[in-house]
Structures are given as C-alpha cells and as structure tokens.
N, C-alpha and C positions, 0 to 999 in steps of 0.2 A: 263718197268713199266710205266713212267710217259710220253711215247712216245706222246708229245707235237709239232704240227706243228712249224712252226719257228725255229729260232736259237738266239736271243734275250727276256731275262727275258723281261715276260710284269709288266707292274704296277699292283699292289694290286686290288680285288674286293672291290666296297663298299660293305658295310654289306646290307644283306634283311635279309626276315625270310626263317626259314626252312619250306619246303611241303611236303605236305602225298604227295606220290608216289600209284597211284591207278595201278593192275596188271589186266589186262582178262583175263579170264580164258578159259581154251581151251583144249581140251584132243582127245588124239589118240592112237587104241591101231595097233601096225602093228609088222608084222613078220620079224624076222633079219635072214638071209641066208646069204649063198656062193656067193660072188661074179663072175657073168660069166667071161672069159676068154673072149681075146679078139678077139678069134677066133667067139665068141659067142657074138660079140656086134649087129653083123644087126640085133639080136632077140629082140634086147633092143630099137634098133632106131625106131622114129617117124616119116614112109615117107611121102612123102606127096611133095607140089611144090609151087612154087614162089605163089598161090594164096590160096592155100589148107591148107599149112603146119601148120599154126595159128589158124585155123577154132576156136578151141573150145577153144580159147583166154580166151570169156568172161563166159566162165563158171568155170573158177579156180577163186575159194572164199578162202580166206585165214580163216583161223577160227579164232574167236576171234579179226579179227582188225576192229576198227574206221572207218578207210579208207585203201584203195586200188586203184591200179590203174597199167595195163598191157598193155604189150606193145609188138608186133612183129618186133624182130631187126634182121638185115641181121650181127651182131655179136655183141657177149655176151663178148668179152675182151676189153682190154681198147684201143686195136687198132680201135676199133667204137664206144665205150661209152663217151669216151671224146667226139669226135665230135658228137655224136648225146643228149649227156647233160645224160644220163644213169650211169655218175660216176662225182665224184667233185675230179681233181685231187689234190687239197688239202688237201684233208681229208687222201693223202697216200705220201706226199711228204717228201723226208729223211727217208722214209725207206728200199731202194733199192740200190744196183751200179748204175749209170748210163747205164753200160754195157748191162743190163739185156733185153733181147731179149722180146720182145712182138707179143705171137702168135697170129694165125690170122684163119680164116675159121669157127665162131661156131655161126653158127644161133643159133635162138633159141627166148623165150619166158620169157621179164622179170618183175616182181609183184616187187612197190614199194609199202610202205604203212608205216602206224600205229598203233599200240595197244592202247589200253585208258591208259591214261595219265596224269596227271597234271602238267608236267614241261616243258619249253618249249627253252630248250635251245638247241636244233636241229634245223637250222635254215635251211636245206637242201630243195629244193621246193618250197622254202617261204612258209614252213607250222608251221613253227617255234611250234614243237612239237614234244616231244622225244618220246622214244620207236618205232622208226624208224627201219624197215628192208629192206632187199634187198631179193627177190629168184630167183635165172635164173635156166632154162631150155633150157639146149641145145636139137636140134632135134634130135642129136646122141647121144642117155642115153645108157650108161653102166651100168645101175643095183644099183647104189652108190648115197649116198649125203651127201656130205660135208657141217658143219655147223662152224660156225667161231664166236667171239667174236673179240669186239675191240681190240689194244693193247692202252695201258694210258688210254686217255678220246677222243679221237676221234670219227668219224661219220662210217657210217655203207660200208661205200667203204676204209675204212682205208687200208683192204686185198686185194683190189682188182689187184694191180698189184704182191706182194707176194707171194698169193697164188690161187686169183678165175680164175688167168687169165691162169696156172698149168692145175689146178684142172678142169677146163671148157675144156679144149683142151684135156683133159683124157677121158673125157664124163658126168662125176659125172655133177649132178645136184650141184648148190650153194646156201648157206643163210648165212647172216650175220645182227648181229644186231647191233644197236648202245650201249646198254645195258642200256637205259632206263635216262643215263644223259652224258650230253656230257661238254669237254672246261674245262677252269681254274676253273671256279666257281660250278662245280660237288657236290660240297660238301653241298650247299645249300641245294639239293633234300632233301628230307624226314624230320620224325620226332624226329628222335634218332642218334646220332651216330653210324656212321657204316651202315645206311641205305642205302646210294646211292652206296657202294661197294655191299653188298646182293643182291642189287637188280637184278646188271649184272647179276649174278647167275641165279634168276629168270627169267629172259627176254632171257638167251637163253635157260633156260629149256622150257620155253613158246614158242620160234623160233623154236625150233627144232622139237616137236610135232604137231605145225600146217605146219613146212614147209615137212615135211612125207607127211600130210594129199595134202597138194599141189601136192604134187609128185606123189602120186595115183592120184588124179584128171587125171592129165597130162597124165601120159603113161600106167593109169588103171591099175597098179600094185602096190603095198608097195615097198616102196624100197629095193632092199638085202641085203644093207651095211650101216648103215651112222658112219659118222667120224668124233670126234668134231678136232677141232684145230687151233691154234691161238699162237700170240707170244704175253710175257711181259703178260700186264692183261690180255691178251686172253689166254695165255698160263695159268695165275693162272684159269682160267673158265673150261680149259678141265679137267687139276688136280679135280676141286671140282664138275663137272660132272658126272665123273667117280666112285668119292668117293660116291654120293649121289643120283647121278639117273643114274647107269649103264643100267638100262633096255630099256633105250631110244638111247644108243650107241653099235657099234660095237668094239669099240677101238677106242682111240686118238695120238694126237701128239704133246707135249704141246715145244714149242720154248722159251725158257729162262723163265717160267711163274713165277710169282711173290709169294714167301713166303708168306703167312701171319700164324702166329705163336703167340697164346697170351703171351707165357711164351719168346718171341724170339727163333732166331732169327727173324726179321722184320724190315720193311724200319727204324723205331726209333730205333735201335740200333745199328745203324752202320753211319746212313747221319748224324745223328748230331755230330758223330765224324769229318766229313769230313768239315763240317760249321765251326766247330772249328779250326781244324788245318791246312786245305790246306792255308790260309792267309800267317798262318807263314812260312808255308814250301814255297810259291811262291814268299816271300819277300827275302828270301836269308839269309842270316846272320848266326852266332852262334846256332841259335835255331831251325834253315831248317832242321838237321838231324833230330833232335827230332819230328818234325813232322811229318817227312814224315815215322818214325817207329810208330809213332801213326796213321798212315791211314792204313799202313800196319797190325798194330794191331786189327782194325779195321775190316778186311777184304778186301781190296784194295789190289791188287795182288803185289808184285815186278813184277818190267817191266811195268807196266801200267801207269807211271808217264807221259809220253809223251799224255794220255786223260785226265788226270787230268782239265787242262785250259778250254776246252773246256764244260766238266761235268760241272764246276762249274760256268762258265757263262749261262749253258743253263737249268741242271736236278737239282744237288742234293740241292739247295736251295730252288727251286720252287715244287720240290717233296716235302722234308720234309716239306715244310710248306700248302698248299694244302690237302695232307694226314693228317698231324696232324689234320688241322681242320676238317676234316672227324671224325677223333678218341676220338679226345681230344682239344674242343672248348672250354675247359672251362681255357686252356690252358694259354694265352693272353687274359683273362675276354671280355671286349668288342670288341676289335680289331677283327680282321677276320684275317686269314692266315697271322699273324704276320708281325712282321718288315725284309723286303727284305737286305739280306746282311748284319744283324746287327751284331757287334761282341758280344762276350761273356761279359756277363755284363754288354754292354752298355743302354741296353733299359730293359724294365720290357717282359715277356713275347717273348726274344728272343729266335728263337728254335737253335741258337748256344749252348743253357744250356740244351737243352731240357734232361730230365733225365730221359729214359721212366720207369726202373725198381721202380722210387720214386714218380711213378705221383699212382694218388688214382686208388683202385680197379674198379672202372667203367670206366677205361682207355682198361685194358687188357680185361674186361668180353666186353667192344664194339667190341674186335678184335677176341673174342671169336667166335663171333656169325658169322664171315666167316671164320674164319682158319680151315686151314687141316689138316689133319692127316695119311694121308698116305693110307688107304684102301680102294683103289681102287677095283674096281669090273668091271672091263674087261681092257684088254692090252694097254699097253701107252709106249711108249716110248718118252725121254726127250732129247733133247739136248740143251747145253748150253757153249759160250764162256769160256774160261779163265780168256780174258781179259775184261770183262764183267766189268764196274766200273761202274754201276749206279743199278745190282743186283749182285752185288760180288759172284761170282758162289761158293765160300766157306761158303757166309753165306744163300746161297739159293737154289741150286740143292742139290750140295753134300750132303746137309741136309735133303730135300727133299729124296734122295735116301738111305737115311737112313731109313725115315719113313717107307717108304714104304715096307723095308726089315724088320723093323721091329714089322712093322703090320703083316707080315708073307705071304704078297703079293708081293714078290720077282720072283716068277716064271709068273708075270704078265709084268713084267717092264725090261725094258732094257733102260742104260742111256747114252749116248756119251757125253763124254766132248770135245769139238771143240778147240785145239790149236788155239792161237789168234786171236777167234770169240772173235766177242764186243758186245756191245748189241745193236748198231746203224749199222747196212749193209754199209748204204751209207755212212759209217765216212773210209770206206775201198779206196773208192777215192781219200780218203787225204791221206789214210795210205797205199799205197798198196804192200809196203815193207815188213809192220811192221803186218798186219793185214789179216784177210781171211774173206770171209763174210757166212753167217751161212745158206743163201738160198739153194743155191745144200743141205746143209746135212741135210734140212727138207724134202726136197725131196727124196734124198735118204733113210727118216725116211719111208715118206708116202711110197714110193714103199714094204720099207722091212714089215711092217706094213700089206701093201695088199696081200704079200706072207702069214706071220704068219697067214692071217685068213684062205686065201683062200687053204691052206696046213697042218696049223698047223709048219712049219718048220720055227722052229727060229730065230730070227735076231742075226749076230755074238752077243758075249757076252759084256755087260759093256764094256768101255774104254773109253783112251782117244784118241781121231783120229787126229795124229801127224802131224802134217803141212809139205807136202812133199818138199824135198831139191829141191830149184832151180824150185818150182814151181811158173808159172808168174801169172800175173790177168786173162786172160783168163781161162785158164784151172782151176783155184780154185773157178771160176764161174760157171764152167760148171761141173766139179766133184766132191766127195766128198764119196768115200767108209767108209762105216762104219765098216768095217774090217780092213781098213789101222789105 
C-alpha cells in the first residue's frame, strides 16, 4: 500500500493548500486479439541494425502529453537503465530480494514525458512535474503491452526491476505511470478529499490509451493484448480498471492491491487498531497479551508478530496518517497528517483514536468516490501474502474475493493466497526462514493469465499455495506453482 522508499519515519509535512489537479485528455480506440505464440514472434519483431533500428524514433508522439522525449537504448532493463540514467533506482528500492536476477539483451526505444499538470512533486529529470510516464519498446514485440501503476506514492520506475524488467525480456511492450502525485505529501494534490487517490485511476486510464496509441506508431499495428498490473496501489489500479474501463484491457494481475471500501473494510479500520495496541504489546507486561489479541482482532494474522517492529517503525503510522489526511483532513483541524507516534489521548487529533465508523458522513462518501466493488469485466487474477501486515490479507483480498463472487463475476477471477508472502519482497532477506517472496507467483500469475486468454484454458482453481517443505531461498525465488 504505502510502499514508501526508505526504512525510517520522516518528519511531518508543513501545511500548504490543496490543487486542482488538471488531466489531458486523450483517446484511442484499438482492437484486443490473441496473443501470437512464440513460435510466431519474428512476425511481431522490428528488424532493422545498429543504425536503422531507431529510424522512426522521432515520429512516436505520445497523445495528450506536455512534454516528451525518446531515446534509442542498446537495453531497456535496468541492467542499462541505471547506467545510462533511464531509471532512478530509488524510485524501486526495497522492493525486491536481493537475489533477483536482472536480465539482459532488449534493445529497444524509450518515451519519457508528461501529461498537463498542476503539481509538481515529481522531481525525476529535474522537471519537477507530476503526471510522469515511462513507455519502452523493445525491438523484439510480441504482440502485448503491459501497463503498470505505482505501488504507495512512488515515481514511475517504481516497477521496473519487479516486473518491466520480466515483462521486456517477454517482448511485451511497457508503460507505467507515476499516477499524477507522488512522496509523503500526496495528499495535498487536489481540491477535495480523496482527489489525489482518483486521480491514479485516471492517469493510468489516460497511460494506457495513449501508450496503445504509441505502440501502433512503433510496430504499425494495435496491440493484441494489453495487461494492466501492479502491486499494493498498483494493484488496487488493475482491480478499479477492470471494474470501470475493461474495454481498454485484456485481463490483469493485481499483487496484494489495496482495499478501498466506504462501508470497510479499509486502511482506517484496522491501522488505527495497530497505533493503539502494538506500544502495549512491545512493552511487555501484564497487558502484552491483550494486545496482541487486539491486533489479531484486528486482522494481523497469528505468526506475524516477528513483522510487527519493523511495520511499526516504517508503515502503519505513517500510512494511517497520510491517508487519513487524503480522507479525512478535517480530522486534526489545522494540523496536517497528525501527530507522528502519539498515543491514545495524548494529543487532540491523534489517529491512535481515530474512529472511522464515528467520523461524519463526508468521511466514507470521500472513500466512496474510489472504492470497489467487485465487477470486474475481464479476467484478474489476485495474489496475495498471509503474512501480509501492512494490508492484512483477511481484511483485504479475502474480501475482495468475496466481492467479486458476489457481484457474480466469479467465473472471471481466480485468487491465490501465498503462504508466508508479506507485503514487502525484500523483507524475505531478513526473513528467509520465516518468509517466501510473492515475485515468482506474479509471474507465475502473468504466465497462467497468457494461457487463459490465448486458450481460454483456466488457471488451477482459487487456493492457498502452501509453502513447499525444506524449500531454500533459491528455488522460492525462482518457483512458484499455482497449483501447488
């Protein structure tokens, strides 16, 4: 959810005002088809040679952006983006093993740019202006294109070691956006509550339409396939995609995506349990039981207590208070994202107390206006951790695949619960006992995913995919059946 660079709470924003957030408008219509086989990819490659293969660089116009600017790279992953400055590896750090292999060989052609804007807390390029995208084109196109969302508030290469660096080495074409505000201070954008969360929605409905249109440019075709997908916020983006503009997707993959629910469950119904009672339960004493059956209550899994320390130094404070003031500013009157760690009762406006069911009606109707509902309109598969402490998989997939069943779009969805997936990869280095990391089993989603369209032939059914006995870090890095 709140996947935050760093590992130390920062200090408080001062207060500004909120801004309109301006969107450009931009529209395409293109044909969704079978993806070729990969017997059938040289039909899809762009040949060409060390002087040729770029030619028509500068005639790919993004629609609808401000600014643009492309570029001919000898590789589109971050085994050459780093070094040639085409990715910030900040913008993706602590999301990953260490382990994790970084491939290599994808030329190809990459558009950074802009959409009109008014916020400017993108500071990527020194253009310090949001609504920031990325699109690569490799010279070997498979037919597909993958579009992505941030996860938390991050920048527009958030995915790139995740999943563009995957998904490029596949063939698929890539886009990702920043989703219109970025960093702690997100919350300022707009003019209402709840604005700077919509607007993600909009900025990769708006990504995804012009980056098609890119993709014809490039290989004179429409695309076959495209695929939203993204983890945590990204992952709540494919869910409300899906729900609201299926006709721009082929099917998604949404990795642990974030609840929003006016009635709950939602982040305020469960972190300000965890602001309250983790104190007690990590000071020890008499009263440690009782708390720690209150986070449990909660939704905090048993067995999870060994993340707990580290949640609480880094997410569920700086989440819940962030978000709130997205939702509910009027929350702490003047103040901005409240008082950092304060206990219950000790200050005015602590979100220790916060009580979302007793806050006034323009609380839930701001949460209204992005939450989901479950009706989806084209195929998704979800997976999601256990051990997930910062979106308790009990108060947010499982629920989730409720909706969705009970919107009567169950024959569209398929859900894997990942035995001791967390919601952080890279916290599997610490843990690697204790923990499994959730990449192989997005992958293994995207693959089962490209069968179901390209066949029709189902992905195994619902489950949970049990953590295999005596399996080491390697191999839970590199595997990950969704039938086991």
């Amino acid at each position: 959810m709140a996947l935050l660079p760093g590992t130390a709470p920062p200090t408080p924003p001062t207060p500004p005002t909120r801004r309109r957030t301006v969107l450009g408008a931009v529209a395409l219509a293109a044909a969704a088809a079978l993806l070729p086989s990969p017997a059938d990819a040289d039909a899809w490659s762009v040949p060409g040679s060390a002087t040729g293969r770029c030619a028509g660089l500068s005639r790919l116009l993004v629609p609808g952006a401000a600014h643009q600017q492309a570029a001919c790279l000898d590789e589109l992953t971050t085994a050459g983006t780093v070094a040639s400055g085409h990715t910030d590896p900040a913008d993706w750090a602590g999301l990953t093993p260490k382990g994790l292999t970084v491939p290599r060989g994808v030329p190809g052609i990459q558009v950074d740019g802009y959409f009109p804007d008014t916020s400017t807390t993108n500071t990527n390029h020194g253009w310090n202006h949001d609504a920031q995208f990325v699109v690569r084109l490799p010279d070997r196109w498979n037919g597909g294109l993958v579009v992505a969302g941030t996860p938390g508030n991050r920048e527009q290469y958030a995915n790139d070691r995740a999943i563009a660096d995957w998904v490029l080495a596949r063939g698929y074409a890539y886009a990702a956006t920043d989703k219109g505000n970025t960093g702690l201070a997100f919350h300022r954008d707009g003019t209402r509550p709840g604005d700077a969360v919509a607007e993600g929605n909009a900025r990769l409905t708006q990504l995804t339409r012009a980056a098609r249109t890119v993709v014809a440019q490039r290989y004179h075709r429409a695309p076959t396939r495209t695929l939203a997908t993204g983890m945590s916020n990204g992952g709540y983006l494919v869910r409300w995609q899906l729900e609201n503009h299926p006709e721009l997707y082929d099917g998604g993959v949404d990795w642990e995506g974030t609840l929003w629910r006016a009635e709950g469950p939602n982040l305020f119904t469960f972190l300000p349990s965890a602001l309250r009672h983790y104190p007690t339960y990590a000071a020890g004493g008499p009263a440690a039981e009782q708390a720690r059956a209150e986070l449990h209550r909660a939704g905090f899994p048993p067995g999870s207590e060994f993340l707990w320390p580290f949640h609480h130094q880094v997410y569920w404070d700086l989440t819940q208070r962030i978000y709130r003031e997205e939702f509910d500013p009027a929350f702490d009157g003047a103040a901005e994202a409240g008082t950092p760690y304060c206990a219950p009762g000790s200050v005015p406006g602590c979100d220790a107390d916060y009580d979302y069911p007793a806050r006034p009606a323009d609380v839930p109707a701001a949460v209204e206006r992005v939450a989901l509902t479950g009706r989806i309109g084209k195929p998704l598969i979800t997976i999601h951790g256990t051990l997930d402490v910062l979106l308790p998989i009990g108060r947010d997939s499982d629920v989730y695949a409720r909706m969705v069943r009970d919107a009567g779009r169950g024959g569209l969805f398929r859900y894997y619960r990942v035995e001791d997936g967390t919601h952080t990869d890279a916290l599997v280095d610490s843990f690697p006992d204790r923990l499994r990391p959730l990449l192989p089993c997005h992958r293994s989603a995207v693959t089962a995913l490209e069968t179901w369209l390209a066949s029709g032939h189902r992905p195994p059914a619902s489950r949970t995919i049990a953590r295999p006995a005596d399996a080491d870090a390697a191999t839970l890095l590199d595997d990950c059946p969704l039938d086991g």
